[in-house]
N, C-alpha and C positions, 0 to 999 in steps of 0.2 A: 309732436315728433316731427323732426324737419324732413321734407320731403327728398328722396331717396333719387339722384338721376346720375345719368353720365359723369356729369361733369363734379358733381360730388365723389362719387368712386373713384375717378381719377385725381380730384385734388389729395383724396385720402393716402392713395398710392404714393404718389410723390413724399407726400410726408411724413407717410410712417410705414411704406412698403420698403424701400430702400433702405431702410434704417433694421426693418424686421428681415431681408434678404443680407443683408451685413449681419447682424446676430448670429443667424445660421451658418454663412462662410466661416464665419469666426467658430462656431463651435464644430464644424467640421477640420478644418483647420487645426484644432485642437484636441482632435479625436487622433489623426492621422497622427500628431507629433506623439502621443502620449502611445499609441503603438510601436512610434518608431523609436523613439528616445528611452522612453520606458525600460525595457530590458540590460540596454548598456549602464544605465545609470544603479537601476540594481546590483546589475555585476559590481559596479566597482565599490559601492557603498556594502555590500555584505560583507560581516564575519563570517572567517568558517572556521571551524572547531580543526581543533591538530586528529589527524588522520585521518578527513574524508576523503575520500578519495574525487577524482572529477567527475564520474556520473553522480556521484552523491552530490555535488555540488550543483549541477544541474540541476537534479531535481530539486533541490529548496530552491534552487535562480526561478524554475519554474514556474515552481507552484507559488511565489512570494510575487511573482510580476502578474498569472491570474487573477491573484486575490484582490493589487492594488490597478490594475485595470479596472476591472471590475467596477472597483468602487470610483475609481475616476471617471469611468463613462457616467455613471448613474451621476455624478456631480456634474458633468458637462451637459446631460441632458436637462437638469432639474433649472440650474441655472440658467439656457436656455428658453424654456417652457414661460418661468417667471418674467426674463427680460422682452420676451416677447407679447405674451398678456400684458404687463404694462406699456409697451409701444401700442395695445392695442385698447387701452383707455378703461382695460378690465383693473378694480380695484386692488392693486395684490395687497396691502396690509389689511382689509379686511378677510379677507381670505386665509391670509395667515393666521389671525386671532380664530377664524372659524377652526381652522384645521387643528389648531393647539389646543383648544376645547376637544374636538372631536379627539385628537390625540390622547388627551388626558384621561377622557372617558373610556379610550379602549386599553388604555397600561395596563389595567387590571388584566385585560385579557391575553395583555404580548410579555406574560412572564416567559412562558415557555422561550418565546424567542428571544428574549433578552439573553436569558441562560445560556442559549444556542450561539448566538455572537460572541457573549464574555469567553466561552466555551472555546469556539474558532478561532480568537485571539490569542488565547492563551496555545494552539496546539499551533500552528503558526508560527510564534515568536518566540518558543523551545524548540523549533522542527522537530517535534515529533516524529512524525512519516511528511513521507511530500509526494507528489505523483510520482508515478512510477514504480515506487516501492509496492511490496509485498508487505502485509500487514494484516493484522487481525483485532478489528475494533468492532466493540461491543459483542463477541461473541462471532464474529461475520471473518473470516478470512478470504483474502482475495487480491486483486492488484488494484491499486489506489490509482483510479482513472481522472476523480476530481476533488481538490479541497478548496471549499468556500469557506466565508464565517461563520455561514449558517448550518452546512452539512459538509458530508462523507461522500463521496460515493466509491464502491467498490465491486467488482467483479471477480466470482468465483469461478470456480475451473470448469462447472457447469456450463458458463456464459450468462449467469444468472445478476443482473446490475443490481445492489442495493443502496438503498440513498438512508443516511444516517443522518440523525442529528446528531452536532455536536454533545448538544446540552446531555444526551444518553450514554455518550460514550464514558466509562468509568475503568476501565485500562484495557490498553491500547500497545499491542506487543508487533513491532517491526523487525521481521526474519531480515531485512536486509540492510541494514544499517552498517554504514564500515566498513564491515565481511559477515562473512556467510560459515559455519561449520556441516562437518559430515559429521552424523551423529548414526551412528548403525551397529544393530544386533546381529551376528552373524553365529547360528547355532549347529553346534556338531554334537555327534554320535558319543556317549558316556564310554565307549572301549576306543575313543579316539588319543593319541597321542599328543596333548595339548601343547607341548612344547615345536613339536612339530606344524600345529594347523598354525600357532603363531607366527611360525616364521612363514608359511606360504602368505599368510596374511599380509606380511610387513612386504614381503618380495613384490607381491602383485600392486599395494599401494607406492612402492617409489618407481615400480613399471612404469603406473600409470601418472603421476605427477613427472617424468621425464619423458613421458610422451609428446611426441613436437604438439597432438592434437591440443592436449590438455596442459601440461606445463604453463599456459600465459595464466589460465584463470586457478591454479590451486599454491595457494600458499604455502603448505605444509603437509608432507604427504600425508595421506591417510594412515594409520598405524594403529594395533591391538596395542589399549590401555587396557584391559584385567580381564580376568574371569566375570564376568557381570552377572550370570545367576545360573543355579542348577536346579534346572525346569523338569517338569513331567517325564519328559521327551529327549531333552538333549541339554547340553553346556552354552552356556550363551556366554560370546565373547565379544566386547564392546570396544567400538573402533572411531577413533576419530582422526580430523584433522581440518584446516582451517582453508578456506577456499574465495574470491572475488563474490560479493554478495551477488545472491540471484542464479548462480550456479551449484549450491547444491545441490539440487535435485537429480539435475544431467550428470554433478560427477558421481552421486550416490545410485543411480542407473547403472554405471558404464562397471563401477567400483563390484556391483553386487554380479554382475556378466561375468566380469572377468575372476571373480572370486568362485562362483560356478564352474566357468574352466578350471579353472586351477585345483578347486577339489576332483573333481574328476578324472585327475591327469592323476594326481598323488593317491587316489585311492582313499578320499577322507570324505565318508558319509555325513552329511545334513538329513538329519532325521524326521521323522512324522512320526503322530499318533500312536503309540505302542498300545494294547491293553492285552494281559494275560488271567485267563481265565483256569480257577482253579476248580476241580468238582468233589475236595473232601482229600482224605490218604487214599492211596488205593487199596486192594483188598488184599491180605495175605494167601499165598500158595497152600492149600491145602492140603496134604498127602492123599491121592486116591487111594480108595475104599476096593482089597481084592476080594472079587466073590472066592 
């Protein structure tokens, strides 16, 4: 082993310090561009499908410049690591042949994750959901905070964060896609005048979509489409209309307030629980008995 001094360290430096300090410029260099460049050249290379609207469109810009970040840094680093072990006289073809044994030996056990990648490809390059959206995979509903290749992650109303694999997810339902509907039951009293609760219904939904508040995000005022079923209790009349995705909730809030006024003013009961208790006929009137 040749002995180890000053002037050895420093001839080393010279010769393959500056060479391994250029490698790292260079993949630094190439980190910065790929953040900066990265996102415009997304923009201009996606399709977007006929009527997404612009946040929809953001969020696939988003989550499609994540996912290929992502994988570009892990390529910036790996190629790095490599270029730099060979400036520094470490063998990397043996290394590689190690690692592709050692790789082959563990395939058996990265089925799962293979799944999980084919998986995040495929949800990805359909845009399925993309951050931001509201969505319900695998069971889990909540806002889609992150999509990798390899997982989900989502947060429910709780605040409660789930991390999902692809590979598990087996349908995958997105409330906000597009647009967004109001889908609502609204039940009155069986001696209610149905014709009547209809139209306070339809009055209070074009109120409220020509409301300066509301009017930008509701598409189509909310309105009674039918009798939708005759319950225990009361008449259920079922009420839709189409709204900016992500906004139904707030207009089906504001929808059911002012649906409350409104009955109130008209004098048209929303019922509860009735039960009537029967104890037999009653008894017939006897004629008293004169001493």
């Amino acid at each position: 082993m040749p002995e180890l001094s000053w002037a050895t360290v420093v001839t080393w430096l010279i010769d393959h310090g500056i060479r391994i300090l250029i490698i790292v410029a260079v993949g630094a260099v190439l980190w910065f561009a790929l953040n900066k460049f990265l996102p415009p050249i997304v923009g201009r290379l996606m399709v977007t499908t006929k009527g997404e609207s612009k946040e929809g469109i953001k969020k696939r810009k988003d989550t499609l410049v994540g996912v290929l970040a992502g994988l570009g840094r892990v390529f910036i680093v790996i190629v790095a690591i490599m270029m730099i072990l060979d400036e520094a006289g470490v063998p990397i073809a043996s290394a590689l042949v190690g690692l592709g044994i050692a790789g082959f030996a563990l395939g058996f056990g990265a089925q799962y994750l293979i799944r999980d990648l084919i998986a995040g490809m495929f949800i990805i390059m359909e845009n399925q959901y993309r951050v931001g959206d509201v969505a319900r995979v695998a069971d889990v509903a909540g806002l889609v905070e992150k999509v990798t290749l390899r997982k989900t992650v989502l947060r429910d109303l709780d605040g409660i964060v789930h991390h999902i694999p692809n590979g598990e997810i087996r349908v995958a339902s997105n409330f906000t896609r597009h647009f967004a509907r109001v889908n609502l039951d609204v039940s009155v009293a069986y001696d209610t005048d149905l014709d009547h609760a209809i139209s306070v219904i339809n009055r209070v939904g074009k109120a409220l979509a020509e409301d300066a508040k509301w009017r930008k995000v509701i598409k189509s005022p909310p309105q009674a489409l039918r009798v939708n079923n005759l319950g225990d209790s009361g008449i259920d009349i079922k009420i839709l209309g189409d709204v900016k995705a992500m906004e139904q909730w707030a207009v089906m809030g504001e929808l059911r307030l002012r649906i409350k006024k409104a009955f109130d003013a008209e004098g048209i009961e929303i019922p509860w629980p009735h039960t009537k208790v029967y104890f037999g006929n009653p008894l017939p009137d006897f004629p008293k008995k004169e001493d």
